[in-house]
N, C-alpha and C positions, 0 to 999 in steps of 0.2 A: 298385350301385357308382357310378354316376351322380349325383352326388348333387346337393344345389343351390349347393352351394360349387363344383362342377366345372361346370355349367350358365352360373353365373351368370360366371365365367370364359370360357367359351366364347361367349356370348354378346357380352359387349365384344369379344373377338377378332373375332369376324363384324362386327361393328360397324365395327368401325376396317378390316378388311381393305375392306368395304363403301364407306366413306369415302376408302381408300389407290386405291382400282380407279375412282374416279371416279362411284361412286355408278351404279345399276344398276336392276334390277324385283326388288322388294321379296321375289319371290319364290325367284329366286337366292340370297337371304339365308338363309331358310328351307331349303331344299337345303344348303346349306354347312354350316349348324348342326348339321343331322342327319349328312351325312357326317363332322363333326369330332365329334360323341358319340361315333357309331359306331367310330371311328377311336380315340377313347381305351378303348371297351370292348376292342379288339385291342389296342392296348398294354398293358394289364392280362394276358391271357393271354400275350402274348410275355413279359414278365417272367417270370411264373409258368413258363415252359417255360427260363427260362436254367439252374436248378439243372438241371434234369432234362436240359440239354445237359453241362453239366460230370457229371454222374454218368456219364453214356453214353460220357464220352469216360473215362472211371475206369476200367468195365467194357471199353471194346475194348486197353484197355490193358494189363492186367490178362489177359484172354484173349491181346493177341498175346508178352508174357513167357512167358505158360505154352508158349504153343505154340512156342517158341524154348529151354524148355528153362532158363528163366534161373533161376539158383543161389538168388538172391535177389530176392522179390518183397514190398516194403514193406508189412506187414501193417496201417498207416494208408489205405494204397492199397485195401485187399482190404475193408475196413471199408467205405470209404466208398463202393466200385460196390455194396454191398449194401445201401445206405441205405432202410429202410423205410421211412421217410415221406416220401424223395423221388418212392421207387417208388410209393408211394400216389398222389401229385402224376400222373407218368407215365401210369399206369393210369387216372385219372380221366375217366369217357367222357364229360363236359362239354370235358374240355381234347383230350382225345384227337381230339376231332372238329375244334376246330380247328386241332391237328397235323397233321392229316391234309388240312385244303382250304386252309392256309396255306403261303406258301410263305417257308419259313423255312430258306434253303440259308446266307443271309447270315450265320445268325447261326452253325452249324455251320462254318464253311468262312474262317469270320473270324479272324484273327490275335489277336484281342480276346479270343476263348475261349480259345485255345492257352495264352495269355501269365498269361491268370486262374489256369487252371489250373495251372500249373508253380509260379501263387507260393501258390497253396492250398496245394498238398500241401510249401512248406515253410512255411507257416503255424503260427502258434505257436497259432491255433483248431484245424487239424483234431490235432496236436501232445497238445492240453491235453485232445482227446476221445478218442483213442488212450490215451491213459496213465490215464483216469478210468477206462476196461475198464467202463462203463457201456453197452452197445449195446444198449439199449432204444430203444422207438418214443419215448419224451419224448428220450431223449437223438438220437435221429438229428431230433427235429424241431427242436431249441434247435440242433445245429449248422447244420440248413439257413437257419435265422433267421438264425445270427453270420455264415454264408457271404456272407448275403446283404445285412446291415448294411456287413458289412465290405468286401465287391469289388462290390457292385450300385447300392448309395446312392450320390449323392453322387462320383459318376465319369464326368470330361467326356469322356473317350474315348468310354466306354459311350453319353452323353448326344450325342456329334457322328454317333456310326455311325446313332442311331436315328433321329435328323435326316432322315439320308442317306438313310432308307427312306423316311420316311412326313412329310411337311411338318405333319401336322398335330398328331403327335407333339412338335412343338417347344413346351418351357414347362409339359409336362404331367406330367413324369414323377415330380417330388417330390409330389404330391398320388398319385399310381397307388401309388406306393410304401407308402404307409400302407396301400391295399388287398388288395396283393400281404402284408402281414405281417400284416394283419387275417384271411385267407386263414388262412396259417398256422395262426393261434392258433383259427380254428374249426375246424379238421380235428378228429377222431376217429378212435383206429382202429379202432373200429368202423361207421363209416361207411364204410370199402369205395372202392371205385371208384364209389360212388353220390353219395360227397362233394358238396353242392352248394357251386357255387362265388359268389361274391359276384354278384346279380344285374344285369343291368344298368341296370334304371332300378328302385328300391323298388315302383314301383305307374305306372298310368297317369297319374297326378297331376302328376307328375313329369315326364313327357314331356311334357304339356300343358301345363305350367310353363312349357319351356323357350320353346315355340315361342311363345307367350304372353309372354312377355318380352323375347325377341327385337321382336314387330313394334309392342310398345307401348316397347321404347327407341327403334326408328325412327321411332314417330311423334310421339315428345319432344323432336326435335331442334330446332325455331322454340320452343317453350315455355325450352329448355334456354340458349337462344342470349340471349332476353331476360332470364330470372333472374340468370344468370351475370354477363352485361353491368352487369346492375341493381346485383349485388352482389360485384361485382371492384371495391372501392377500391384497393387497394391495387395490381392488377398490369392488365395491359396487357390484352384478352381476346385478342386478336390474338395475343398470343405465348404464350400460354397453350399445354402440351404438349395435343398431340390425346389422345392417354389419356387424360391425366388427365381431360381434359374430355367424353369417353365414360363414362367411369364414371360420373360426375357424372350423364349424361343418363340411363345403366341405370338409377341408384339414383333417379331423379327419376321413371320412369316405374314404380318398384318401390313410391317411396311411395305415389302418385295411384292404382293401378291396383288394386294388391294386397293390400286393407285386412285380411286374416287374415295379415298379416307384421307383426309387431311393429315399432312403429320403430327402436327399440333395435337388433334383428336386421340391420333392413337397412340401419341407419348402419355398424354395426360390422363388418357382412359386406366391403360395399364402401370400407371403409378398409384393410381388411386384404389385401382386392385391389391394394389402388392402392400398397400396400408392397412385396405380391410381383410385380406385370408393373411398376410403374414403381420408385418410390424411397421411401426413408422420409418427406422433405419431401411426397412427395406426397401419401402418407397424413396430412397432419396440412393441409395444405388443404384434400385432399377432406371430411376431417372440419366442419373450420371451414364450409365451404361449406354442408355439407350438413343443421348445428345450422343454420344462416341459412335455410336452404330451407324447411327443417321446420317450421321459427316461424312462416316468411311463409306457407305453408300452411294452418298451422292457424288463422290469423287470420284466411285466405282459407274456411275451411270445410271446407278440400279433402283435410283430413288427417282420412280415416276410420280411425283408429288405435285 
């Protein structure tokens, strides 16, 4: 789940946190990076556990009508605490474990759930799955998907609460999100409660990637200082945004360093970076920059591309 798009992400964030703190031992760096991985692999399962909170609050709902007796209990309702492929999700003893040593009271006991909830169940989705009388495992998985497009994406409520848990959580969650419906769409029902769930890092490559890119952008920062300088006509370096010019230094220590990356890849990676943490203008200098860098490289010899 981990991948080099979220690596190479968290890596400028260390970077610049690194730089906001006053600069530190290199090895603090290293520490950080890894607790911000690890911290996005929990954000991944706390997603995955939000449907299976709104189910749970279905079913105690559902049981406390019955137990009162009430005339009328919405058969949309009844539908959906039975949801098999949420219950699949629930059941899964990959997530199950970290239900159980996570503490996850906040997201239960939150106003945030309550409020989701009441406007699902008048939701013209759960609405449109009630009236198809389709309650198949494809049909109970396409509504956990639109549940989840439609009240999980893309929601600053949802996005300030998770804030408010986990600092490292901040900036991550529209990239987890692709994970969390990638998820989805590999289930099986007959994969069981054995479901594997997206892993966290593909292979050890991967995590050796990160750590690796990490301490060779910190040791591009006097290389990065003079390019930069050399080839800023146009603007000031001095007033130059720190981001921007972080990225600059990752993707400067990504070409020098890590000659099985295509350069293509890692221009295009770190422009698309420099759109999502900073701004669009900034993707189209970092870009500029980094055709400049690349040239002076290869002229240099330095571009094992």
């Amino acid at each position: 789940m981990v991948n080099r798009v979220l690596i190479r992400l968290k890596v400028v964030q260390v970077i610049y946190a690194y730089y906001q703190n006053g600069c530190g031992k290199p090895e603090s760096a290293v520490r950080e990076l890894a607790q911000s991985l690890d911290s996005a692999y929990s954000l991944y399962k706390t997603l995955l556990y939000l449907p299976v909170a709104l189910c749970g609050m279905s079913r105690r709902s559902v049981a406390r009508k019955r137990r009162m007796n009430e005339e009328h209990i919405p058969g949309k309702e009844i539908r959906f605490s039975e949801n098999r492929f949420i219950g699949q999700i629930e059941s899964n003893v990959y997530l199950s474990e970290f239900i159980g040593s996570a503490d996850l009271s906040w997201v239960r006991e939150s106003g945030f759930l309550k409020s989701t909830y009441d406007r699902f169940m008048e939701s013209d989705i759960l609405e449109e799955y009630w009236q198809e009388e389709k309650f198949d495992y494809e049909s109970d998985r396409e509504l956990c998907k639109r549940l989840y497009k439609s009240f999980f994406m893309d929601n600053e409520e949802l996005d300030a609460l998770l804030e408010e848990q986990n600092i490292y959580w901040n900036g991550d969650k529209d990239l987890i999100d692709s994970f969390v419906l990638k998820t989805f769409r590999s289930f099986t029902e007959e994969g069981g409660q054995e479901q594997p769930l997206q892993a966290e890092f593909k292979d050890e490559g991967d995590r050796s990637f990160a750590i690796a890119l990490l301490q060779a952008g910190l040791a591009a920062h006097d290389e990065r200082e003079r390019i930069v300088a050399a080839n800023c006509r146009r603007w000031d370096p001095s007033r130059l945004a720190l981001l921007d010019v972080i990225i600059i230094q990752v993707a400067l220590a990504e070409l020098t360093g890590f000659p099985g990356i295509p350069l293509k890849v890692t221009i295009n990676e770190y422009v698309d970076l420099a759109k999502y943490l900073s701004t669009p203008a900034s993707g189209s200098f970092v870009n500029g920059m980094l055709d400049t860098i690349a040239r002076e490289l290869a002229s240099e010899g330095r571009l094992n591309k």
